[in-house]
C-alpha positions as CSV (number, residue, x, y, z in Angstrom):
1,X,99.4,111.1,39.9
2,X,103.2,111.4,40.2
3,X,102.4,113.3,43.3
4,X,100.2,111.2,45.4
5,X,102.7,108.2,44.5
6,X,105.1,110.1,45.8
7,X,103.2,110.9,48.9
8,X,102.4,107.2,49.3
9,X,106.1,106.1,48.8
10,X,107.1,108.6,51.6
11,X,104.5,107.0,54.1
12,X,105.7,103.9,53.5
13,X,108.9,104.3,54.3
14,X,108.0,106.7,57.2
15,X,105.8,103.6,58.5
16,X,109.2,101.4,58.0
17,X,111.4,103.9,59.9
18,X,108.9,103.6,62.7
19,X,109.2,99.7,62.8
20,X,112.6,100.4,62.6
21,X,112.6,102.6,66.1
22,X,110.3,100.1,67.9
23,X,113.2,97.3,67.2
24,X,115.7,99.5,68.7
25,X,112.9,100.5,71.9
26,X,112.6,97.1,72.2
27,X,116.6,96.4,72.3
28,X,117.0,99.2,74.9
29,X,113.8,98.3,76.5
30,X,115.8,94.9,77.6
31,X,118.5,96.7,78.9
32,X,116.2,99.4,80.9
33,X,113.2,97.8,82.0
34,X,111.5,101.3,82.7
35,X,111.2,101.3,79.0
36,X,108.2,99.2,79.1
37,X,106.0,102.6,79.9
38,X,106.0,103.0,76.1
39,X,107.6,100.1,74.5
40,X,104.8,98.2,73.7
41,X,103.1,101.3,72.8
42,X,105.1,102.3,70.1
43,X,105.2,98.5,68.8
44,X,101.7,98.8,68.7
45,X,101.7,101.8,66.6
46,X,104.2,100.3,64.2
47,X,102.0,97.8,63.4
48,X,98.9,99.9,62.6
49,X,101.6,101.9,60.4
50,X,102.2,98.8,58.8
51,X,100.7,95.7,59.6
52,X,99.7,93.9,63.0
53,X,101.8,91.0,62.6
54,X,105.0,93.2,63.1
55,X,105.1,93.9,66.2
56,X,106.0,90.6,66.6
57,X,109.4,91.6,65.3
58,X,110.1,94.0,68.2
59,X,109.0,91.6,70.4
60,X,111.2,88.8,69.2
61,X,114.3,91.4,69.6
62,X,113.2,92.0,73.2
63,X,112.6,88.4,73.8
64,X,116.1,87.5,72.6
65,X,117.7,90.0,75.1
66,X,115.5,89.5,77.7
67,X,116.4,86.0,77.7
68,X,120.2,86.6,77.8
69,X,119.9,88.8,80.7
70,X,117.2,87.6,83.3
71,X,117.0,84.0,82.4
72,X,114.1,82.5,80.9
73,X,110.9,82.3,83.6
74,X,111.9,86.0,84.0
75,X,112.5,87.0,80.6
76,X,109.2,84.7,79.1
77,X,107.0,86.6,81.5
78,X,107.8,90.0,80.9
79,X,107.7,89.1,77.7
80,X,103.7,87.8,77.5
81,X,102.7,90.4,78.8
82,X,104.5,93.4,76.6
83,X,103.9,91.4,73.6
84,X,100.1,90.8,74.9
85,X,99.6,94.2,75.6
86,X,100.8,95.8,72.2
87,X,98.5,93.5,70.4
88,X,95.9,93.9,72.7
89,X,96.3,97.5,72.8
90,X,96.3,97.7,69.2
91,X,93.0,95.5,68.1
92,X,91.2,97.6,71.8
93,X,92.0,100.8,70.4
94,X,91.2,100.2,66.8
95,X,88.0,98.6,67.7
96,X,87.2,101.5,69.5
97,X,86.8,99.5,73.2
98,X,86.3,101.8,75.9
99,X,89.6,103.0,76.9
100,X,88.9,102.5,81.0
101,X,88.3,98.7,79.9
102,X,91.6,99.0,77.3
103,X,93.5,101.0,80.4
104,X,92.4,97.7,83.1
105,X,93.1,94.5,80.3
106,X,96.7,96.0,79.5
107,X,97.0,96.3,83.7
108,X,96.1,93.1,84.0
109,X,98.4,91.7,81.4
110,X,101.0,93.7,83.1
111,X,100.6,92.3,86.5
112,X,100.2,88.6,84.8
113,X,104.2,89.2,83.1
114,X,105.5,91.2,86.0
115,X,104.2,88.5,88.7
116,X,105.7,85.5,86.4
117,X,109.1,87.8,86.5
118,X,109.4,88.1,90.0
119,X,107.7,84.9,91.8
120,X,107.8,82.2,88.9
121,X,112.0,81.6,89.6
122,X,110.8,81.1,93.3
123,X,108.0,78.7,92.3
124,X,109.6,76.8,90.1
125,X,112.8,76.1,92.6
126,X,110.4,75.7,95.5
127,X,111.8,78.1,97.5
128,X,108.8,80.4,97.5
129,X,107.0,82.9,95.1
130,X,108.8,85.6,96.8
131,X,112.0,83.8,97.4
132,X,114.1,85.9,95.0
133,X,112.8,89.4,95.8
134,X,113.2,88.5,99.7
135,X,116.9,87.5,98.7
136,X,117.4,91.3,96.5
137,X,116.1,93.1,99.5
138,X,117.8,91.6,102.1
139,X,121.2,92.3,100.3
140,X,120.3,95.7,99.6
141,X,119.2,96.0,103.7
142,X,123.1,94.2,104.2
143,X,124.3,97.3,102.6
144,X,122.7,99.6,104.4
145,X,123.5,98.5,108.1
146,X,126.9,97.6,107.1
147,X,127.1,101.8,105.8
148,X,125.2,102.6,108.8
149,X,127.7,100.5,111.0
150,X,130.1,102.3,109.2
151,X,129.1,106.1,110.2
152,X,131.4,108.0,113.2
153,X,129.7,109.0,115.5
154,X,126.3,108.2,115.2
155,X,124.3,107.3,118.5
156,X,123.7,103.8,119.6
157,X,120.3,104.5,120.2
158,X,119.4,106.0,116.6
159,X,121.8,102.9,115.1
160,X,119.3,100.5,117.1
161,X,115.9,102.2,115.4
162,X,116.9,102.2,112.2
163,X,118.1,98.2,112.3
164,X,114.6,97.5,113.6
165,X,113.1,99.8,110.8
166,X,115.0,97.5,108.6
167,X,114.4,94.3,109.9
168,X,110.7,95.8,109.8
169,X,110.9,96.2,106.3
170,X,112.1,92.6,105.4
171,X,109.6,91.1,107.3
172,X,107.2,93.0,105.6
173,X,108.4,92.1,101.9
174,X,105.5,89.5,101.5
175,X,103.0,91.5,102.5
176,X,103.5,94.2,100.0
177,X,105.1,92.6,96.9
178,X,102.2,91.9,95.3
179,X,100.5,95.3,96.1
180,X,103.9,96.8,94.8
181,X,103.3,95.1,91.5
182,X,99.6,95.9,91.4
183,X,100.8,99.3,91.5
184,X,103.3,99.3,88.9
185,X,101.2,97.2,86.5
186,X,98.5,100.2,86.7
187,X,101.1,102.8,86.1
188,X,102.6,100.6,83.3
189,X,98.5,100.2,81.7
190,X,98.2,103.8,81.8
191,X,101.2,105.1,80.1
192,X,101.3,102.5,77.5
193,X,97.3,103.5,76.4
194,X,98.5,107.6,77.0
195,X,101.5,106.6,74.5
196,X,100.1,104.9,71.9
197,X,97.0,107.5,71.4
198,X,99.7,110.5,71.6
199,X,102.0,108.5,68.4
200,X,98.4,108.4,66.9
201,X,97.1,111.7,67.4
202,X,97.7,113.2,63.7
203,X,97.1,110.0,61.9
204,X,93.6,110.2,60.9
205,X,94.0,107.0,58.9
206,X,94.3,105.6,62.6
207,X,90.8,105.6,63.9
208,X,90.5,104.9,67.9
209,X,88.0,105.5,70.4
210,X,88.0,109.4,71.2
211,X,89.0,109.9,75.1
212,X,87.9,113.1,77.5
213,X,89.8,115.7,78.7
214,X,91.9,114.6,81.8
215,X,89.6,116.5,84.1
216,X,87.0,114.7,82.8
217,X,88.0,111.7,83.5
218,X,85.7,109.3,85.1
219,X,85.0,105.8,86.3
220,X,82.2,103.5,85.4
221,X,79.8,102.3,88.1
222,X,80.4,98.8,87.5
223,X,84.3,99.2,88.3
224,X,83.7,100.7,91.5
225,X,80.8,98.0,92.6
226,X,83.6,95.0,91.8
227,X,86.5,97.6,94.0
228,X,84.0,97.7,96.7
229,X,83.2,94.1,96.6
230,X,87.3,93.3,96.6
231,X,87.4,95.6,99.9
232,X,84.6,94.1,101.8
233,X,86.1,90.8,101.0
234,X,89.5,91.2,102.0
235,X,88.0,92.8,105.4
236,X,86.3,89.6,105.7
237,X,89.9,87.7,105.3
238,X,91.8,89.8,107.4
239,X,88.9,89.1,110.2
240,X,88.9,85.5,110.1
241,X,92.6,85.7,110.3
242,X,93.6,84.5,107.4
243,X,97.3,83.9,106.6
244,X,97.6,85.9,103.2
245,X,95.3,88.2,104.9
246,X,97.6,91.2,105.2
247,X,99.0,90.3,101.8
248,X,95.6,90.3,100.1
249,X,95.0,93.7,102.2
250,X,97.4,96.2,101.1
251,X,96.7,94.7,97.5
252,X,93.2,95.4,97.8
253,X,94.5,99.1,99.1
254,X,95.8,99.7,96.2
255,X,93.7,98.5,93.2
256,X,90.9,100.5,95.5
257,X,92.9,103.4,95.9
258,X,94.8,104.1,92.7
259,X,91.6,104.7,90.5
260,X,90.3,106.8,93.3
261,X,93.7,108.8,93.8
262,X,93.6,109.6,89.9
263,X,89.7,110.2,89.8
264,X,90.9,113.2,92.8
265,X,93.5,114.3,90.3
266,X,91.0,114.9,87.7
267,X,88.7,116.4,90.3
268,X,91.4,118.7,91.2
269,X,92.1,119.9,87.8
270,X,88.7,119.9,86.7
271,X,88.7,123.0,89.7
272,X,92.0,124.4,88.6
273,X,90.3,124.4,84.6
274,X,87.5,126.5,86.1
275,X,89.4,129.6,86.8
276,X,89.1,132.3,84.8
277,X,92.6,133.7,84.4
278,X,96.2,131.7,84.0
279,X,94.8,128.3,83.8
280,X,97.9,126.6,82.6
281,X,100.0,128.6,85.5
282,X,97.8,127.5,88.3
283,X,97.7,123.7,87.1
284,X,101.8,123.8,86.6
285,X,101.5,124.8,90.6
286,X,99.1,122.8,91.3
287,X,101.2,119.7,90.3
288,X,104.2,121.0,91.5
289,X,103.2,121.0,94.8
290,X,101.1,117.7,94.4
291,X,104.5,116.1,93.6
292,X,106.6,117.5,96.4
293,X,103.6,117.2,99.0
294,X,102.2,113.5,97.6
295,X,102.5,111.4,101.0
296,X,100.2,114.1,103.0
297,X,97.6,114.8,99.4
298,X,97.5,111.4,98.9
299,X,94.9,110.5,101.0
300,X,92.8,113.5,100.5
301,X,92.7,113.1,96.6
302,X,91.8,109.8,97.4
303,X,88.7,110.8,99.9
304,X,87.7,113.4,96.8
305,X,87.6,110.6,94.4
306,X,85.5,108.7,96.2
307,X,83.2,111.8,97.0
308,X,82.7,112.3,93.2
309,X,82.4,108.9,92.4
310,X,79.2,108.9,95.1
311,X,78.2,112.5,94.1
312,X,79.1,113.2,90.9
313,X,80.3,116.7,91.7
314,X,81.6,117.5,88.2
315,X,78.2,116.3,86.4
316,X,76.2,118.4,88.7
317,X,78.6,121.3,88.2
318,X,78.4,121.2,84.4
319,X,75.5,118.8,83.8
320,X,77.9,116.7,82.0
321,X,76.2,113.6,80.4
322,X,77.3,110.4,82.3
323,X,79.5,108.0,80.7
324,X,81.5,104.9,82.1
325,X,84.6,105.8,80.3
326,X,87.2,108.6,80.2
């Protein structure tokens, strides 16, 4: 008896050491924004160490910073959506929701916070949702031509091109901002969901939703049908001329082609898991030179995503039952 009480005392205070930690992530989190790949995460696993209602205390530290440092339309929407998606990735998970569903809500929450962050300040002033990240890359673009300027030596004519690529480039900010945050949201979704089943992979008292190997991975029909439908409708847009057109375009890019660039990923190591001899070699290769060589692989992965999506190479291969979830 002695000894189970003893072994309950020492969870306990293991599961308060661990609140503990996600205060301080969130503290650090406020100061690093990056930290948001697993901040919320780990709040999330506090609470199902203890109890759901504290990961609000996490998120109140982060608030408190967050307000002191990026002012308040800034700090109140990166703050909805990390404390959104640690609840929501807590009552997903340990309801068993399917984790591509889990993976697109805590996305979506993302890309709620992170577009209040960036275009609410603009809204709110009426100087445009993209007022203030037009403003941070122009000054950054002043830097550069005024190094550039600075250079002996350097040919007029090469001096020229590289003002125009930059003039280019801020000209271009409206058009991709909100792809740009579509694409961090995802990456943020992901790594929080990868996080918070890693902290609960030996707590069996933890039940979640079991996930497939990552060269299993797969998307459900259903997901591609709406991608497809986004596509054909921002084609339509940019034929009609639309103003937002090219904005709405290279958004549509990338929620299309992000699930279809990690879909080719799986494909890829679903081939590499097939050898017979030094698997784990051959994949630490394989994503070596994925990394160094991503701007020319990136849109082949993507074209092998989409094949297996239409053919279902992998199922064929291994006459793998079909599920809508990885």
């Amino acid at each position: 008896m002695e000894n189970v009480q003893s072994q309950t005392s020492r969870a306990k205070n293991r599961a308060w050491l661990i609140l503990l930690l996600s205060v301080l992530t969130g503290a650090v989190t406020a100061i690093f924004p990056v930290g948001l790949l697993l901040a919320p995460a780990l709040w999330a696993y506090a609470g199902a160490r203890t109890k759901p209602v504290w990961i609000a205390l996490p998120a109140g530290v982060y608030a408190a910073l967050a307000l002191s440092l990026y002012g308040i339309e800034a700090a109140l929407g990166l703050l909805l959506s990390a404390a959104a998606v640690a609840f929501a990735l807590y009552f997903m998970q340990t309801r068993k929701v399917s984790n591509t569903y889990t993976a697109l809500t805590l996305a979506g929450l993302f890309l709620a916070g992170l577009y209040c962050a960036v275009c609410l300040p603009g809204i709110l002033s009426g100087a445009g949702a993209f007022a203030q990240a037009q403003t941070a890359i122009d000054e950054m673009i002043a830097l550069y031509r005024a190094a550039a300027s600075q250079l002996s030596g350097i040919n007029e004519e090469y001096l020229t091109f590289i003002y125009s690529y930059l003039d280019a480039f801020s000209e271009a900010v409206p058009s991709f901002i909100v792809a740009s945050l579509c694409a961090g949201a995802g990456i943020l979704g992901l790594g929080n969901l990868l996080f918070f089943r890693l902290f609960c992979r030996k707590r069996a008292e933890i039940a979640i939703s079991p996930m497939r190997e990552f060269r299993l991975w797969t998307m459900p029909r259903s997901m591609m049908l709406g991608l497809f439908a986004l596509l054909i409708g921002s084609l339509v847009l940019e034929w009609a001329g639309w103003t937002f057109a090219d904005s709405m375009s290279s958004t549509v890019n990338v929620l299309v082609g992000m699930p279809l660039l990690l879909q080719g990923l799986c494909v890829l190591d679903f081939f590499v898991a097939r050898s017979a001899q030094r698997v784990s070699a051959k994949r630490a290769v394989t994503y070596v030179l994925v990394g160094i060589l991503f701007g020319l692989l990136q849109t082949p992965l993507i074209l092998l995503g989409c094949a297996e999506q239409i053919f279902r190479i992998r199922e064929r291969m291994q006459q793998l039952p079909s599920k809508p979830a990885f």
